[in-house]
PAFI-118539 format. One record per residue (C-alpha): x, y, z; residue in three letters. Coordinates in nm, 4 decimals. Each point is the difference from the previous one (the first is absolute). Layout:
         c1         c2         c3   code
          X          Y          Z    Ala
...
//
This chain:
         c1         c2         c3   code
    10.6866    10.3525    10.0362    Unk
     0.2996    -0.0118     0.2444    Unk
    -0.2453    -0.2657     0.2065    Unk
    -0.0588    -0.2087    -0.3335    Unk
     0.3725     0.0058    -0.0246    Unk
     0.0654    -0.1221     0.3573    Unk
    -0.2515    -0.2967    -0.0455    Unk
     0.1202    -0.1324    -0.3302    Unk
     0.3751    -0.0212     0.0957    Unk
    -0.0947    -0.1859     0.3242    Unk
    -0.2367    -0.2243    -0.1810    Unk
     0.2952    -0.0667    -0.2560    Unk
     0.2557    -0.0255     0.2871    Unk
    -0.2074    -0.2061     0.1952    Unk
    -0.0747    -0.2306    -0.3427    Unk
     0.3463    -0.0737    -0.0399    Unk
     0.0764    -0.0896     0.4148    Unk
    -0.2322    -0.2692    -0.0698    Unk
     0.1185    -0.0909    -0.2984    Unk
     0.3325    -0.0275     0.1130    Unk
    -0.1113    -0.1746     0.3397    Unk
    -0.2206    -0.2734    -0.2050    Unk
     0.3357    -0.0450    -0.2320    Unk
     0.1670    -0.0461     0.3049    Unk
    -0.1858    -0.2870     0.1497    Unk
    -0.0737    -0.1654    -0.3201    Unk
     0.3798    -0.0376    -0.0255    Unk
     0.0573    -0.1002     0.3667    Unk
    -0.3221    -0.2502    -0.0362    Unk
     0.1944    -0.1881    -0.3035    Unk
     0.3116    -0.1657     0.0796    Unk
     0.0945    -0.0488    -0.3425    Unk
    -0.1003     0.3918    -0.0938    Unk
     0.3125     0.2150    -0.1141    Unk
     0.0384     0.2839     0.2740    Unk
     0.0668     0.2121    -0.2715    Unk
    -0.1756     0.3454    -0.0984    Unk
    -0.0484     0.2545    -0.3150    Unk
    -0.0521     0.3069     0.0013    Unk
    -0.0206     0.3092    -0.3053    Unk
    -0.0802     0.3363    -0.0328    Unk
    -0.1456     0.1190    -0.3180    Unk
    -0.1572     0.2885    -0.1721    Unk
    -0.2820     0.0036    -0.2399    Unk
    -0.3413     0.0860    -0.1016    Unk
    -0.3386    -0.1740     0.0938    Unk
    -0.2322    -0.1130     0.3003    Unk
     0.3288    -0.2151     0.1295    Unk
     0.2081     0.3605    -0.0110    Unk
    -0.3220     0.2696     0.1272    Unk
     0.0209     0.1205    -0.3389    Unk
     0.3193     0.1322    -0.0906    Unk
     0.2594    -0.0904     0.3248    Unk
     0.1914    -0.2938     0.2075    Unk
    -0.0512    -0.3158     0.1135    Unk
     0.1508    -0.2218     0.2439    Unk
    -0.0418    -0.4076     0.0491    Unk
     0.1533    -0.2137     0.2244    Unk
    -0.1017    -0.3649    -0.0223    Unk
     0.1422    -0.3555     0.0616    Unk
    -0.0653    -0.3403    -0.2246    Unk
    -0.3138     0.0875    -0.1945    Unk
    -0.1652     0.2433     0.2069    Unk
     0.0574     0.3752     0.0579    Unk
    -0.1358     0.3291     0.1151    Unk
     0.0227     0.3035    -0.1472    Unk
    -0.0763     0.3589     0.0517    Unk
     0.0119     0.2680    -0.2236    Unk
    -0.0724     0.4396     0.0038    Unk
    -0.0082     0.2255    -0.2830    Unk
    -0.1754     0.3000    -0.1791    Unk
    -0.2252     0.0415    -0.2564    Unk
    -0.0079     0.2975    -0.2326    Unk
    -0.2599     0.2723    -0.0618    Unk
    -0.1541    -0.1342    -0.3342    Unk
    -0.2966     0.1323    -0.2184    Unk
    -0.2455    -0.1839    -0.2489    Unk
    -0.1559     0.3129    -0.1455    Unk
    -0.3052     0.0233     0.1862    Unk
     0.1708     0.0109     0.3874    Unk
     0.3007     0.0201     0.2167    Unk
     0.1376    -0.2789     0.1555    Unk
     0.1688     0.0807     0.3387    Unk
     0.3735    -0.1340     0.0478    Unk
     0.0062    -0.2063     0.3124    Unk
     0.2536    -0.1580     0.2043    Unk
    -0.0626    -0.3775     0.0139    Unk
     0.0800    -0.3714     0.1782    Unk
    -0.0526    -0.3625    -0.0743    Unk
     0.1191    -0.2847     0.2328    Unk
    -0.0395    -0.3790    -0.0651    Unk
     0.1586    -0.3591    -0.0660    Unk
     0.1044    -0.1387    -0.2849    Unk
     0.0602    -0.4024    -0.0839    Unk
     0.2532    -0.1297    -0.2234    Unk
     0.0052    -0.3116    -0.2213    Unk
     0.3303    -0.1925    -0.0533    Unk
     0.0110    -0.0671    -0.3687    Unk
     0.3723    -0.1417     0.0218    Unk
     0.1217     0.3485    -0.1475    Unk
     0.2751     0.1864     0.1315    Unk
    -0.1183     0.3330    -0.1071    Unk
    -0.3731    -0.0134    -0.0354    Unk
    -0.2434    -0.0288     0.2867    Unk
    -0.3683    -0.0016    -0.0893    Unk
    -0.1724     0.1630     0.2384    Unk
    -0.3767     0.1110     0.1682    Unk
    -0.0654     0.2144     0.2695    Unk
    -0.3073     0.1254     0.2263    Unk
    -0.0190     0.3913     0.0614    Unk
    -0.1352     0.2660     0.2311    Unk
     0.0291     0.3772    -0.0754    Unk
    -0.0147     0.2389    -0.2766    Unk
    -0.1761    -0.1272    -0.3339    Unk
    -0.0114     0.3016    -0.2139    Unk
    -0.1156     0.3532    -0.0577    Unk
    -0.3533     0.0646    -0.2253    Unk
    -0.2386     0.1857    -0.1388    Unk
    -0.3277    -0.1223    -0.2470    Unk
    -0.1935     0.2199    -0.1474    Unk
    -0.3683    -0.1169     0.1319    Unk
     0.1357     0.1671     0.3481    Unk
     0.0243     0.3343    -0.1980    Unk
     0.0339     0.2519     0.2885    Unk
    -0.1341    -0.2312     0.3162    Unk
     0.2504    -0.0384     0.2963    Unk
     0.1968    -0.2691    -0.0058    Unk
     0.2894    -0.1751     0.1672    Unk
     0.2237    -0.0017    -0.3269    Unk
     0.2626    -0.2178     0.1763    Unk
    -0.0339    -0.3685     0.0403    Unk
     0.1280    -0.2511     0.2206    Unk
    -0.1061    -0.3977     0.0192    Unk
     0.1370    -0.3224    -0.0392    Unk
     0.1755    -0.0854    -0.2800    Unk
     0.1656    -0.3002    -0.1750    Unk
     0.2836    -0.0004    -0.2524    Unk
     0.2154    -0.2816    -0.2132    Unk
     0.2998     0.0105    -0.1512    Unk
     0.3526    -0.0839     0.0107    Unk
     0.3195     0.1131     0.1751    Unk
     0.3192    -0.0011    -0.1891    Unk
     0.3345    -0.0407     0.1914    Unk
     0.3583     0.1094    -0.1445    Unk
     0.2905    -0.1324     0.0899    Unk
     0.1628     0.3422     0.0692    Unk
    -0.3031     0.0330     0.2945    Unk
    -0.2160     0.2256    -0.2307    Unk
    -0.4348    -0.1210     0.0326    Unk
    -0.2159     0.0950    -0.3062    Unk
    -0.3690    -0.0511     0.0982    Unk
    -0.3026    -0.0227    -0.2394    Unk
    -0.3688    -0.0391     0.1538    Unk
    -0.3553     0.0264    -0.1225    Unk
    -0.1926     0.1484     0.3353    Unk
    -0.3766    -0.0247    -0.0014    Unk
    -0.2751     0.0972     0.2179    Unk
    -0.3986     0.0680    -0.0071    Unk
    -0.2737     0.2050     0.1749    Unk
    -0.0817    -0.3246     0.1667    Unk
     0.3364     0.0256     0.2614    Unk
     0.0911     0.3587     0.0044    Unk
    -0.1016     0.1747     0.3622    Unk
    -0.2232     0.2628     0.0060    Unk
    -0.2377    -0.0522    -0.2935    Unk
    -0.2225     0.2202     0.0171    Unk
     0.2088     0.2899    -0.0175    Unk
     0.1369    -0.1760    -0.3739    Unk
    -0.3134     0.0109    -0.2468    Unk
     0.0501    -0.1653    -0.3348    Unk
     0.3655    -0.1182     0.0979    Unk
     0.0974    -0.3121    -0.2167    Unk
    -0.1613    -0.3357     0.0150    Unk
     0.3583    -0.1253    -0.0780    Unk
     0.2802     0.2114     0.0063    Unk
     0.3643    -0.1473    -0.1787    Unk
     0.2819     0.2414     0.0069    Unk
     0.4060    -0.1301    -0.1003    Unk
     0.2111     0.0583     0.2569    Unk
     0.4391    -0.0085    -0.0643    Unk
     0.2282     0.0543     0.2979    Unk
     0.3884     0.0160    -0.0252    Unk
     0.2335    -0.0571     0.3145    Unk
     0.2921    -0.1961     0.1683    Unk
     0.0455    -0.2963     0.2195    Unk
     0.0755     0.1806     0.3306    Unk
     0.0966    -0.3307     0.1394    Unk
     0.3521    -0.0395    -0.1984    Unk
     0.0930     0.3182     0.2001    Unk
    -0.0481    -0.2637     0.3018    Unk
     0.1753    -0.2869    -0.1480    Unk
     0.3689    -0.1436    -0.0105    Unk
    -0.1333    -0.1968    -0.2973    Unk
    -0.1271     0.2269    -0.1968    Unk
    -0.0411    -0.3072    -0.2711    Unk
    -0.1685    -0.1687     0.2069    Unk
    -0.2914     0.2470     0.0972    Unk
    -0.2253    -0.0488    -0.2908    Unk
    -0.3818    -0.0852     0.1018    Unk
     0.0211    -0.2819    -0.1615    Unk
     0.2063    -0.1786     0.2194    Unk
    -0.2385     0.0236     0.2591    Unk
    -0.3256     0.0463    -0.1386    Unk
    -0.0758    -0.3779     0.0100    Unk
     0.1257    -0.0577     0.3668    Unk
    -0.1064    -0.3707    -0.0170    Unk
     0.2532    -0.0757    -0.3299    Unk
     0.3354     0.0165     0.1385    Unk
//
């Protein structure tokens, strides 16, 4: 378990270095890119959050990366127990300009923890009960001007991408959970203009 541990938060670390790194060039590569980055920290539930816990993004322009750890509760449908778990998901996300100043549309490629099941056709078989596999979400970020970030996603994923099938029988064809997130724009903590830090006024680097 400890090892598991160990592995996911250097796959997440290492996730956002290159995230960060590819952010960097893209903005050196550009001479008309703003040089500007944002950053949040928020809390929620979903496959963006590991369940119930935090996640942190750091991006620049449209692009960021993200990476995320949190905990899943023991739960029960009646017929067996599902074991809590402690969980990860790293990715990017891209961001469309829609010429708001508080809404950002978003969609976003994941790695990590997809959820926790049971079906009843495994009755008492061994099984893996917790999955992890690519998944994709959309949605839309909401900015306030007092730095707060209120994010709503749709994540999906399917047996097709998750790692390890054979350990998963009868997981979902399609799987579609909703996903909310609440946090703060870390980056006015940075700023001297704190008016001036919304993503918005650097998420289209090639409109000023």
């Amino acid at each position: 378990m400890f090892s598991s541990c160990c592995k996911s938060t250097s796959l997440i670390l290492a996730i956002i270095v290159c995230s960060y790194r590819s952010l960097s060039q893209s903005s050196n590569d550009s001479k008309t890119a703003s040089s500007t980055y944002f950053s949040n920290l928020s809390a929620g539930f979903g496959m963006p959050y590991g369940g119930l816990g935090g996640n942190f993004e750091l991006g620049a322009g449209h692009f960021s990366g993200f990476g995320a750890f949190g905990y899943a509760p023991k739960t029960s449908d009646g017929t067996a127990i599902i074991k809590a778990s402690y969980n990860y998901q790293a990715g990017i996300r891209y961001y469309f300009d829609v010429g708001s100043n508080i809404l950002f549309p978003r969609v976003g490629l994941g790695f990590g923890w997809i959820t926790n099941y049971y079906d009843q056709r495994i009755t008492l078989a061994n099984y893996d009960q917790s999955v992890e596999g690519i998944s994709l979400t959309t949605g839309i970020q909401v900015y306030s001007f007092e730095g707060f970030v209120f994010n709503f996603d749709l994540a999906m994923s399917s047996k097709l991408v998750i790692t390890n099938p054979k350990t998963h029988p009868f997981f979902y064809g399609f799987y579609i959970r909703p996903c909310v997130g609440i946090g703060y724009d870390i980056t006015r903590l940075f700023s001297r203009k704190r008016s001036d830090t919304l993503k918005n006024k650097e998420i289209n680097p090639f409109d000023n």
